[in-house]
Backbone and ligand atoms as CSV (ligand in chain L), in Angstrom:
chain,resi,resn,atom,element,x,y,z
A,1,UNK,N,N,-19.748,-7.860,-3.411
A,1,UNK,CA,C,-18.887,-6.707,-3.052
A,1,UNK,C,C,-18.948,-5.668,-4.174
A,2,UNK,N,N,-19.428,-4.525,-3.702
A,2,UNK,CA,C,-19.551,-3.749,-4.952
A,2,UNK,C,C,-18.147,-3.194,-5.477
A,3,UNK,N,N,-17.565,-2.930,-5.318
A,3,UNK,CA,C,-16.306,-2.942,-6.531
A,3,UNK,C,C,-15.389,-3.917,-6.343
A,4,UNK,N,N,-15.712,-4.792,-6.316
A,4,UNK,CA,C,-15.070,-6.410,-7.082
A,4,UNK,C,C,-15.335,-6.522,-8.539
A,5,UNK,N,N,-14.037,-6.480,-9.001
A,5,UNK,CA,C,-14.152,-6.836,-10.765
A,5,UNK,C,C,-14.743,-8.451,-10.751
A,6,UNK,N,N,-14.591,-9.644,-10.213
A,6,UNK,CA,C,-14.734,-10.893,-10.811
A,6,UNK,C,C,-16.498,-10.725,-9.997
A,7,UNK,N,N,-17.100,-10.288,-8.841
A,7,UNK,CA,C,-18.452,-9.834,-8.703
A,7,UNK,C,C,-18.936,-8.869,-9.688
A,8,UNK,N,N,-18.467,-8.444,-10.501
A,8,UNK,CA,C,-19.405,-7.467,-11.581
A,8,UNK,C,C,-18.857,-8.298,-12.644
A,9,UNK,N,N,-18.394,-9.348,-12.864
A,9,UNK,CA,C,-18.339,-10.449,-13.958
A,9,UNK,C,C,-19.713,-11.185,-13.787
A,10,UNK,N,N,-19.594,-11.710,-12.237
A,10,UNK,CA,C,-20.751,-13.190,-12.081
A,10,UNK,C,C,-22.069,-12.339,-12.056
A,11,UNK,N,N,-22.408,-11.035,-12.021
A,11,UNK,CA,C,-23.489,-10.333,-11.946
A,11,UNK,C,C,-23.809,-10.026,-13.602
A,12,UNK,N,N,-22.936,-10.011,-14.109
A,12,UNK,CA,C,-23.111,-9.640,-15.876
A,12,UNK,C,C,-23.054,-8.570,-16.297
A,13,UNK,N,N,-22.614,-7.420,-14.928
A,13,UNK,CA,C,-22.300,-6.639,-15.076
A,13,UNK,C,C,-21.222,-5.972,-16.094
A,14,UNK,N,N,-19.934,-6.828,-16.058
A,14,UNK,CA,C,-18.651,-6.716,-17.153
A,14,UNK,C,C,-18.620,-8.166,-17.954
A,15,UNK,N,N,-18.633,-8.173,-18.901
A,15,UNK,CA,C,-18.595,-8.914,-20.098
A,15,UNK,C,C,-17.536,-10.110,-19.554
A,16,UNK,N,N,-17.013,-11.355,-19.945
A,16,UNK,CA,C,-16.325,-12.233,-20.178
A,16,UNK,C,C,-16.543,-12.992,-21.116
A,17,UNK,N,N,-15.107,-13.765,-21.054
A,17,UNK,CA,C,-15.702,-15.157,-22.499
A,17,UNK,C,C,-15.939,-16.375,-21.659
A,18,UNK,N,N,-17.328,-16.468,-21.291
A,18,UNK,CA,C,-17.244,-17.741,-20.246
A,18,UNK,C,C,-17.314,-19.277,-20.809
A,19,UNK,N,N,-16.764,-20.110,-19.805
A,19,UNK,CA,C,-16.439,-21.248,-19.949
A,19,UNK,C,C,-17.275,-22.204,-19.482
A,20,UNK,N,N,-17.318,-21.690,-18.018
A,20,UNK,CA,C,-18.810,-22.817,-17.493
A,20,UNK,C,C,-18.709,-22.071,-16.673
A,21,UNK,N,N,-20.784,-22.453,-16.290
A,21,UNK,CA,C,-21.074,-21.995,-15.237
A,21,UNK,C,C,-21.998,-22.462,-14.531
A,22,UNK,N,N,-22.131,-22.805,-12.694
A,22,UNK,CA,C,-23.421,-23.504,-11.982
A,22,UNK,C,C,-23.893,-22.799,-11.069
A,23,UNK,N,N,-24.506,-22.991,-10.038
A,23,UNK,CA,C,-24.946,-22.444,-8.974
A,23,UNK,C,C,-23.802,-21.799,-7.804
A,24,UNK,N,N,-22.619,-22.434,-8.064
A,24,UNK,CA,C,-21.499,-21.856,-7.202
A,24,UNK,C,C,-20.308,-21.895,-7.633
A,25,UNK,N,N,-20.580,-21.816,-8.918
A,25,UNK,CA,C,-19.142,-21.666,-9.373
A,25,UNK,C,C,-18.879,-20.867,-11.233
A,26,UNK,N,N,-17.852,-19.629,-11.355
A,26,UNK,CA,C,-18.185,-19.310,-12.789
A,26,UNK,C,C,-16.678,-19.925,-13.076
A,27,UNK,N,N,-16.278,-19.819,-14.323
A,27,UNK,CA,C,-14.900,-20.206,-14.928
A,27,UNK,C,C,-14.950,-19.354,-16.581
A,28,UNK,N,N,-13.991,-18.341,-16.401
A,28,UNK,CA,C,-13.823,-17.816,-17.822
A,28,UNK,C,C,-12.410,-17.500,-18.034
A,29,UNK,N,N,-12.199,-17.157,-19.364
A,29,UNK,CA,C,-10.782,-16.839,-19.852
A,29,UNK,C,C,-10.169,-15.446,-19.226
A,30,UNK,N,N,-9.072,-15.313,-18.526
A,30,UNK,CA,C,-8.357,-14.277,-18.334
A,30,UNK,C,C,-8.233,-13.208,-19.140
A,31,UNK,N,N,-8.514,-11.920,-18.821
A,31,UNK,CA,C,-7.967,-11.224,-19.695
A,31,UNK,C,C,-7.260,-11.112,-20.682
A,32,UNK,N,N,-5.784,-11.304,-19.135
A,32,UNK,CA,C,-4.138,-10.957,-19.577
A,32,UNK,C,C,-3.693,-12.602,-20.301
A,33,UNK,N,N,-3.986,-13.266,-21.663
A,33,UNK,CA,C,-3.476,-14.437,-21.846
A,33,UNK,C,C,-1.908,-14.757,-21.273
A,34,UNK,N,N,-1.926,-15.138,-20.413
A,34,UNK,CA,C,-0.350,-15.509,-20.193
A,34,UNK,C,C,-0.277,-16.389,-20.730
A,35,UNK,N,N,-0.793,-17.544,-21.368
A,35,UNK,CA,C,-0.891,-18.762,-22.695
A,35,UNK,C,C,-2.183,-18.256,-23.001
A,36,UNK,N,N,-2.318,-19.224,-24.114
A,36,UNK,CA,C,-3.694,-19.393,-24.293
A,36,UNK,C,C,-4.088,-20.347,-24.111
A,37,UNK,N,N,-5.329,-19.854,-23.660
A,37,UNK,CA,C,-6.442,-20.938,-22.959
A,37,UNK,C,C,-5.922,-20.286,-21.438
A,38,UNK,N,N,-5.854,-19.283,-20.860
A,38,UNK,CA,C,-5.662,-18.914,-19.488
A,38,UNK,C,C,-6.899,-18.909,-18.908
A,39,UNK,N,N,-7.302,-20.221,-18.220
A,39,UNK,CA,C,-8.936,-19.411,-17.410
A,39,UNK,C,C,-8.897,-19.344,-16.077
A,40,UNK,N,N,-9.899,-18.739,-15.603
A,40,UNK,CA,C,-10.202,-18.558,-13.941
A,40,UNK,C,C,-11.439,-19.140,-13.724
A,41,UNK,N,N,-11.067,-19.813,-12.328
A,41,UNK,CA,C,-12.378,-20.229,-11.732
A,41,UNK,C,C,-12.654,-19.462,-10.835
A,42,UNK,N,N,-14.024,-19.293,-10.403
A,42,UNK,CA,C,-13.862,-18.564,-8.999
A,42,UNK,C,C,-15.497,-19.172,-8.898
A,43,UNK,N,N,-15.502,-18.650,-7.297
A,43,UNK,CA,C,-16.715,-18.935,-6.416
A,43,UNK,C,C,-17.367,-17.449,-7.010
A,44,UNK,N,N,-19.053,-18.352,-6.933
A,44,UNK,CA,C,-19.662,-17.119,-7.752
A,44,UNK,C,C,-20.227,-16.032,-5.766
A,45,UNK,N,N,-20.316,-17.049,-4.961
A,45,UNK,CA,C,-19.935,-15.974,-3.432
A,45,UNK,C,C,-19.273,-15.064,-3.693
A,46,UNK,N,N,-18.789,-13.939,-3.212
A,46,UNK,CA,C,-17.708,-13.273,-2.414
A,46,UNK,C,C,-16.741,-13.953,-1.522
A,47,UNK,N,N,-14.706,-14.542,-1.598
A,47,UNK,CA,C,-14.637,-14.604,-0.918
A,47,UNK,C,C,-13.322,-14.461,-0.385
A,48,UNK,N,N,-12.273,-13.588,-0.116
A,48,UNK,CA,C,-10.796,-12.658,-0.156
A,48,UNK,C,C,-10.455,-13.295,-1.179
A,49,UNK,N,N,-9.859,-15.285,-0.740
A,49,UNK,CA,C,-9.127,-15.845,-0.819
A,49,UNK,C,C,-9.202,-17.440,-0.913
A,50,UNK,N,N,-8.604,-18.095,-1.285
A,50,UNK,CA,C,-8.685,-19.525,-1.224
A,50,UNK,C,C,-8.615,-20.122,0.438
A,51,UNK,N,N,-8.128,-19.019,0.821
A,51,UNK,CA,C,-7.712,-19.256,2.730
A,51,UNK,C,C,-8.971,-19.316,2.954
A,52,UNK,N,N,-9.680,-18.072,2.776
A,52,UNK,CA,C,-10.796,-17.476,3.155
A,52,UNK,C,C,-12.283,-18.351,2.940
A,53,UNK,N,N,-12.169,-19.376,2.094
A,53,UNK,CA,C,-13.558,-19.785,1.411
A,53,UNK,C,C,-13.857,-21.342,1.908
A,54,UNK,N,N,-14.773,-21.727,2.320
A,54,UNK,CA,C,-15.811,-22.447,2.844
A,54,UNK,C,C,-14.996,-23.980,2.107
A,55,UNK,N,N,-14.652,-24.847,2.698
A,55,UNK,CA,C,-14.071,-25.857,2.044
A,55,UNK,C,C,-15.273,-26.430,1.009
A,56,UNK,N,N,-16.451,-27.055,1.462
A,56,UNK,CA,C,-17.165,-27.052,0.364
A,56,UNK,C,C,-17.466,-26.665,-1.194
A,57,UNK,N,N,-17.228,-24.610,-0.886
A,57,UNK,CA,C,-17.021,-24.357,-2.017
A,57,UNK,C,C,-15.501,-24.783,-3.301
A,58,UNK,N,N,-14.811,-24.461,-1.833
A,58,UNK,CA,C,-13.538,-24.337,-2.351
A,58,UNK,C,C,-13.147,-25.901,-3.038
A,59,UNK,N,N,-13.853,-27.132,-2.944
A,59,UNK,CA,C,-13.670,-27.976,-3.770
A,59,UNK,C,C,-14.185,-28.316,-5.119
A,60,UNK,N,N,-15.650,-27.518,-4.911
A,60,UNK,CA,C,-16.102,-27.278,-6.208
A,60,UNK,C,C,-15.606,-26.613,-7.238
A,61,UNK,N,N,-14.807,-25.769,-6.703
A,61,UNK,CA,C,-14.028,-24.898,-7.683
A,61,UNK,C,C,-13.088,-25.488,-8.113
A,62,UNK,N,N,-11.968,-26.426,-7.072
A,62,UNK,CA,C,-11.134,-26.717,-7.509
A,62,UNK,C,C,-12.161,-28.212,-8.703
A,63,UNK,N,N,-12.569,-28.901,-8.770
A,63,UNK,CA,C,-13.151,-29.545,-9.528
A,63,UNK,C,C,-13.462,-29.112,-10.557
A,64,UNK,N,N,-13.733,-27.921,-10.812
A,64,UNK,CA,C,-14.212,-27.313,-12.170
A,64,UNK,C,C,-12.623,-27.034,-12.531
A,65,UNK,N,N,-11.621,-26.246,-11.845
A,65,UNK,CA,C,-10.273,-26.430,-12.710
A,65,UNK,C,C,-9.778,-27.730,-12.976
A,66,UNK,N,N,-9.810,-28.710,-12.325
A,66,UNK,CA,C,-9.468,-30.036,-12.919
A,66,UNK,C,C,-10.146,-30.354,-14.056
A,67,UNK,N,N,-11.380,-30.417,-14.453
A,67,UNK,CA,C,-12.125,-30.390,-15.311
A,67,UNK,C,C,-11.907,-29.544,-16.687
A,68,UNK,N,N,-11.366,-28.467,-16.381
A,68,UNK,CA,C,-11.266,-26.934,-17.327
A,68,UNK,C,C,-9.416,-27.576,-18.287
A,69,UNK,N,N,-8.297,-28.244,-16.813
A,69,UNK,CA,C,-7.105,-28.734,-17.354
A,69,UNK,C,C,-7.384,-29.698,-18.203
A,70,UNK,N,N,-8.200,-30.575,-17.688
A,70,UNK,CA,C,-8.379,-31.912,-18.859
A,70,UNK,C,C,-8.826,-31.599,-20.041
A,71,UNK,N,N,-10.078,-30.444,-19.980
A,71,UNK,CA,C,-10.344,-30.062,-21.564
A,71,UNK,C,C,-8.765,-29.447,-22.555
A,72,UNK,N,N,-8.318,-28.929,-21.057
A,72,UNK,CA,C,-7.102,-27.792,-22.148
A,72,UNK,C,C,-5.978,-28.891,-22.856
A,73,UNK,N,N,-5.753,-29.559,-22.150
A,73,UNK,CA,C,-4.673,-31.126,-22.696
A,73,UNK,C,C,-5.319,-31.601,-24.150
A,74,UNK,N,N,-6.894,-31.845,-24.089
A,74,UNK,CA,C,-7.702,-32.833,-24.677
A,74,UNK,C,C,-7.790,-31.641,-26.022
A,75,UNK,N,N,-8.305,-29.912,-26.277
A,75,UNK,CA,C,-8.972,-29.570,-26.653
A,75,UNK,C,C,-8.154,-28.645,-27.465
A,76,UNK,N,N,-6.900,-28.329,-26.618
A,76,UNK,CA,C,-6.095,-26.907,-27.318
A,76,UNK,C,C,-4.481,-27.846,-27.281
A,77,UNK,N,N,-4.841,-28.938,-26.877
A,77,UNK,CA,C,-3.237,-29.280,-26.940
A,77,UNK,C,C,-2.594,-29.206,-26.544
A,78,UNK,N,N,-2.747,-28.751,-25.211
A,78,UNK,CA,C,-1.709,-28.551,-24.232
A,78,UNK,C,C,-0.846,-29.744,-23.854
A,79,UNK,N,N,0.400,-29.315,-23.707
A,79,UNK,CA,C,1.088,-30.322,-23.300
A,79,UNK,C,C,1.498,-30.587,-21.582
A,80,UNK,N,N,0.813,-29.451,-20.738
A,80,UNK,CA,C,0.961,-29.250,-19.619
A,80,UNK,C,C,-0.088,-28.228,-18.803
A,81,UNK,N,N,-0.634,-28.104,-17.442
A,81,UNK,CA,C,-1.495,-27.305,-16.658
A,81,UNK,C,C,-0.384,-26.779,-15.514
A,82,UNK,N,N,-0.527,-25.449,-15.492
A,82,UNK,CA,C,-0.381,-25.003,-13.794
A,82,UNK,C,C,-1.627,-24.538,-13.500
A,83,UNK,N,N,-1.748,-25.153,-12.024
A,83,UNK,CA,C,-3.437,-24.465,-11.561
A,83,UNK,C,C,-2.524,-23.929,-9.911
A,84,UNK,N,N,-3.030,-22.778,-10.119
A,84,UNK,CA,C,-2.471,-21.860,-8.440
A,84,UNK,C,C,-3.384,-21.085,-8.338
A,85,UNK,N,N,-3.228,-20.734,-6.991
A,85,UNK,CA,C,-4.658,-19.790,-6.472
A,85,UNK,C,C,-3.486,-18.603,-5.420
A,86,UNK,N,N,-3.174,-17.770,-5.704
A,86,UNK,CA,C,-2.630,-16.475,-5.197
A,86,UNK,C,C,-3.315,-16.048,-3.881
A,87,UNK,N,N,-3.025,-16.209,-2.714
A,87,UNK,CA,C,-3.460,-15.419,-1.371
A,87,UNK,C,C,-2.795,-14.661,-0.942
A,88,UNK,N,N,-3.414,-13.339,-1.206
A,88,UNK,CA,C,-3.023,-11.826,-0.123
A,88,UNK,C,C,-1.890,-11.699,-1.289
A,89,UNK,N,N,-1.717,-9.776,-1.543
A,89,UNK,CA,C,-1.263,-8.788,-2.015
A,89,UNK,C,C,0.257,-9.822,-2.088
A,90,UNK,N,N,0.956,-9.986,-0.796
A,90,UNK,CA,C,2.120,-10.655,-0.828
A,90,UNK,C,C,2.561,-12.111,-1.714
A,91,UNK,N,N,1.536,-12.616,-2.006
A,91,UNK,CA,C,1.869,-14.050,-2.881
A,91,UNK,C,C,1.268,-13.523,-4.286
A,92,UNK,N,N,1.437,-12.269,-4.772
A,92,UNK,CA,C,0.771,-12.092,-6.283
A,92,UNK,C,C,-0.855,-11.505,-6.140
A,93,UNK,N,N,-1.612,-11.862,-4.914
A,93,UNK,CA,C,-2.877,-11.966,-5.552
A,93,UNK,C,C,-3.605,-10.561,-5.877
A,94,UNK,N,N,-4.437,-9.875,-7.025
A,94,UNK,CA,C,-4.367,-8.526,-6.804
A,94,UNK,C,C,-5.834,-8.597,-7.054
A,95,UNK,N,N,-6.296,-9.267,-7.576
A,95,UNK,CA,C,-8.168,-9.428,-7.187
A,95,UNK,C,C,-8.653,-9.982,-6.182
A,96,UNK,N,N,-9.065,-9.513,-4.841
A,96,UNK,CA,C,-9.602,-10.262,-3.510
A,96,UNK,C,C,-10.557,-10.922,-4.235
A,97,UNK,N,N,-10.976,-11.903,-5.021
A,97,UNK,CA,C,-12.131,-12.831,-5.145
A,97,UNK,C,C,-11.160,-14.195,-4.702
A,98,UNK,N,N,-11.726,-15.009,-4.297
A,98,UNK,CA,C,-11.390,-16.550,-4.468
A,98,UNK,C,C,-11.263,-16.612,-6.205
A,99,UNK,N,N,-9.924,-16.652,-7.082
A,99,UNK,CA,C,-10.282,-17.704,-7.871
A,99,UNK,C,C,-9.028,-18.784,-8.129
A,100,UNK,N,N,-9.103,-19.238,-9.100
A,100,UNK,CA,C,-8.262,-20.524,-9.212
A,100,UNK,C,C,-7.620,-19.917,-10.995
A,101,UNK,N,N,-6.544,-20.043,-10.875
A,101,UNK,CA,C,-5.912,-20.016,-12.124
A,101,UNK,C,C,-5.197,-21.553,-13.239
A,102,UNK,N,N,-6.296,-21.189,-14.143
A,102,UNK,CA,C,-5.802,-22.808,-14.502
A,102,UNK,C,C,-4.959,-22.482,-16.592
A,103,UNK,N,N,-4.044,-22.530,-16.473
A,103,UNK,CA,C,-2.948,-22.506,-17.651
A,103,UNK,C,C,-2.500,-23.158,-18.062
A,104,UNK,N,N,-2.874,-23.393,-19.308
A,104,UNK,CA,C,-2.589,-24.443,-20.539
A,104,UNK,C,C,-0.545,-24.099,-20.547
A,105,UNK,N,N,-0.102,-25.144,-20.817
A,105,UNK,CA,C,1.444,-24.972,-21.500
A,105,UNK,C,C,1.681,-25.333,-22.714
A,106,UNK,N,N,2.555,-25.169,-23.196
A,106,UNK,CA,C,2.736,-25.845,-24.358
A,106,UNK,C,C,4.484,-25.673,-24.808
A,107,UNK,N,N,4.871,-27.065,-24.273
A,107,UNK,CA,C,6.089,-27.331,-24.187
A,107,UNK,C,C,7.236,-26.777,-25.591
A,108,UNK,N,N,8.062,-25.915,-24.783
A,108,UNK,CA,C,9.092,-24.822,-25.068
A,108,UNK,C,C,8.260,-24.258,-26.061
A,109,UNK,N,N,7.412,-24.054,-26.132
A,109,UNK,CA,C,7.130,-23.086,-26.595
A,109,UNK,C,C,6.205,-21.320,-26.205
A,110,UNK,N,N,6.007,-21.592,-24.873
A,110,UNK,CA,C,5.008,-20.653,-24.039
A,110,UNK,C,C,5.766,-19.076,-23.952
A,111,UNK,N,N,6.763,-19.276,-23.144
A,111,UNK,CA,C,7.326,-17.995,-23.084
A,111,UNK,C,C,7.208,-17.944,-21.441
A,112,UNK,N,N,6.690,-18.619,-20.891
A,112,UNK,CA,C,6.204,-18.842,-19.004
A,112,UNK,C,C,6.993,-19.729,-18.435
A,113,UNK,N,N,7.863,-18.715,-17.360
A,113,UNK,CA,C,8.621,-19.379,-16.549
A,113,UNK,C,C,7.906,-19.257,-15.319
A,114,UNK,N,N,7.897,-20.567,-14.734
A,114,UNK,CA,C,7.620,-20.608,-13.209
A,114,UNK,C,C,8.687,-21.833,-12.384
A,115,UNK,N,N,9.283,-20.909,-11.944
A,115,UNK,CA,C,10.540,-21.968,-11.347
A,115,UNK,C,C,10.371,-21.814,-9.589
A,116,UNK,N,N,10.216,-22.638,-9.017
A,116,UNK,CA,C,10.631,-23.019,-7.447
A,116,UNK,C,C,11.956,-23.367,-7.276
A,117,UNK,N,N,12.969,-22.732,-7.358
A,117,UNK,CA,C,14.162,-23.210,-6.464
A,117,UNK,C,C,14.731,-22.950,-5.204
A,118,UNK,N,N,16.028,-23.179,-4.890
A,118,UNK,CA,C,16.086,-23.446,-3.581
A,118,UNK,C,C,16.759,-21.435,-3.600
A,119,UNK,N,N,16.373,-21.009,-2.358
A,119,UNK,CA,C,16.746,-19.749,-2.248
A,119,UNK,C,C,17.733,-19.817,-1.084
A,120,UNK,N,N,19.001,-19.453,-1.592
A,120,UNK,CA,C,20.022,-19.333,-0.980
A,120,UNK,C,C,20.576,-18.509,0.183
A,121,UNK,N,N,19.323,-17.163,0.234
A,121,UNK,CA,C,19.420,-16.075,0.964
A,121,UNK,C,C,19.287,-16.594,2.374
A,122,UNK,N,N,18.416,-17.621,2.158
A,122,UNK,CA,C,17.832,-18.258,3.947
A,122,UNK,C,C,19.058,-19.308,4.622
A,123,UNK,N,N,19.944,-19.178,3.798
A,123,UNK,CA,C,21.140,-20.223,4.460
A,123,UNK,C,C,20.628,-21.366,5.385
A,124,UNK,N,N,21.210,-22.089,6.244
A,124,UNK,CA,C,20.685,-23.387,7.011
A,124,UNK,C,C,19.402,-22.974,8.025
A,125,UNK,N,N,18.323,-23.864,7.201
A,125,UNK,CA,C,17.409,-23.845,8.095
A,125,UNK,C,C,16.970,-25.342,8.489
A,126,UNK,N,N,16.304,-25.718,9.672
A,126,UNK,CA,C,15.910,-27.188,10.448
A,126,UNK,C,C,14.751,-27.577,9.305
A,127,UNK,N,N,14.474,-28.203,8.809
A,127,UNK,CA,C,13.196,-28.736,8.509
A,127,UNK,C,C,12.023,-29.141,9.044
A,128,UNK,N,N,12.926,-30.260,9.819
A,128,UNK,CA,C,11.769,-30.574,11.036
A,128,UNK,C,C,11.140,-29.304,12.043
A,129,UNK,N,N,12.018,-28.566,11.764
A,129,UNK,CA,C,11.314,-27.754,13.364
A,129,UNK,C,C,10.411,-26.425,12.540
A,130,UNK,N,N,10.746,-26.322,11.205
A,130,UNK,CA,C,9.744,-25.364,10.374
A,130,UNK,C,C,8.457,-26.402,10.627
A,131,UNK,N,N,8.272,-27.650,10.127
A,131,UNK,CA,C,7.765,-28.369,9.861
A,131,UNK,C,C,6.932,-28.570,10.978
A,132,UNK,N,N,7.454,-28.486,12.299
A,132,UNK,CA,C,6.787,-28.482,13.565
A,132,UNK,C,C,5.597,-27.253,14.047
A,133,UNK,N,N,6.500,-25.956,13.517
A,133,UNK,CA,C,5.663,-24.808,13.549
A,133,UNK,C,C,4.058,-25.107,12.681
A,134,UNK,N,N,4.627,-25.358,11.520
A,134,UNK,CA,C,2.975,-25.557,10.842
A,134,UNK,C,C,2.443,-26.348,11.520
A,135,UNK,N,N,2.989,-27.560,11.906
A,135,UNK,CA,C,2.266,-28.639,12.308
A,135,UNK,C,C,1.180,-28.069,13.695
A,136,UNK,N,N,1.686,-26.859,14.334
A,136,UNK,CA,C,1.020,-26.748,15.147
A,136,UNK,C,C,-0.702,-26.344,15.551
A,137,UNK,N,N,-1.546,-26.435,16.152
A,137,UNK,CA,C,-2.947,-26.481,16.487
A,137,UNK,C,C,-3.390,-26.570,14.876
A,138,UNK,N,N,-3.394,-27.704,13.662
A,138,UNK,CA,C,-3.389,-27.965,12.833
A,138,UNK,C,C,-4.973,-28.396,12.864
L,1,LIG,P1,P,-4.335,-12.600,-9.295
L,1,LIG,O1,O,-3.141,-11.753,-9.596
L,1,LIG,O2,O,-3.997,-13.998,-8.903
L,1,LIG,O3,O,-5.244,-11.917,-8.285
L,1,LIG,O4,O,-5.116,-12.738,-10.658
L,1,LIG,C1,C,-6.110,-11.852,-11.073
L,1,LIG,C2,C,-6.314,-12.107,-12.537
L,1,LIG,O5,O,-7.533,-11.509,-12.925
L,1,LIG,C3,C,-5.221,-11.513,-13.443
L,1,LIG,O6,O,-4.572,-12.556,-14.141
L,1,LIG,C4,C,-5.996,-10.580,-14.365
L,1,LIG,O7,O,-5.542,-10.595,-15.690
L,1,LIG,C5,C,-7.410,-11.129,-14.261
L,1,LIG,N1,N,-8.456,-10.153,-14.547
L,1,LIG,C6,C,-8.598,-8.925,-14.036
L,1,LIG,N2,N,-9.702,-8.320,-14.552
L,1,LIG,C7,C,-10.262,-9.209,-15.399
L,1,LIG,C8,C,-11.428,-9.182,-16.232
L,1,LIG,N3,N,-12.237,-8.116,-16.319
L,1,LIG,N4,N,-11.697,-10.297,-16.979
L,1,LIG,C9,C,-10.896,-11.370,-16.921
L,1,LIG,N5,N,-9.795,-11.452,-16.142
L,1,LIG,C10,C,-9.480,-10.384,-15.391
């Protein structure tokens, strides 16, 4: 895609500090360190989204972030990984490439909050019957 920033990475077009790289898959350090040791994986394809990408690929990638967390535990000391992959403008994501975000922690000391709690705004909802909706033509 010609103006894709992470496609004018895997082309060598824009510089990175890379981490690894194979036939379908690159992994380098983030820009924006939100810790250090912040890297990205991505499919060296074109592809929106993690929705969007070929399960095949999309396990290879995730394999190289499993791989990328174990070094960060083993290598920088981390005392913890979040690995998330952002789909569509609405969940964060602001580069259409497939990639995988994999972030070292380092207990109380990071400065990175990522909290899931319960949101109160949605008052009583069924479980089962949300649960049914996904479940559907699955
Ligand atoms: P997301 O918001 O999930 O789409 O994440 C996109 C990420 O790409 C952000 O964390 C950016 O800091 C990162 N990013 C954007 N441009 C570059 C670049 N040239 N090199 C490395 N990381 C980048």
């Amino acid at each position: 895609m010609d103006d894709c920033v992470f496609c004018k990475i895997i082309s060598g077009e824009i510089p990175c500090a890379k981490i690894y790289e194979d036939d379908d898959v690159l992994a380098f350090l983030d820009i924006s360190q939100t810790t250090k040791g912040h890297a990205l994986v991505v499919s060296k394809k074109h592809y929106d989204n993690f929705l969007a990408t070929p399960k095949e690929i999309m396990h290879k990638v995730m394999d190289v972030a499993q791989t990328i967390g174990q070094s960060q535990i083993r290598n920088l000391k981390a005392s913890g990984v979040n690995i998330l992959t952002n789909c569509y403008a609405a969940a964060g994501q602001t580069v259409m490439h497939f990639h995988v975000h994999v972030i070292p922690r380092y207990k109380n000391s990071d400065g990175l909050v990522i909290e899931f709690k319960e949101n109160k705004l949605l008052g009583e909802l069924s479980l089962p019957q949300i649960a049914d909706s996904i479940k559907k033509n699955m």
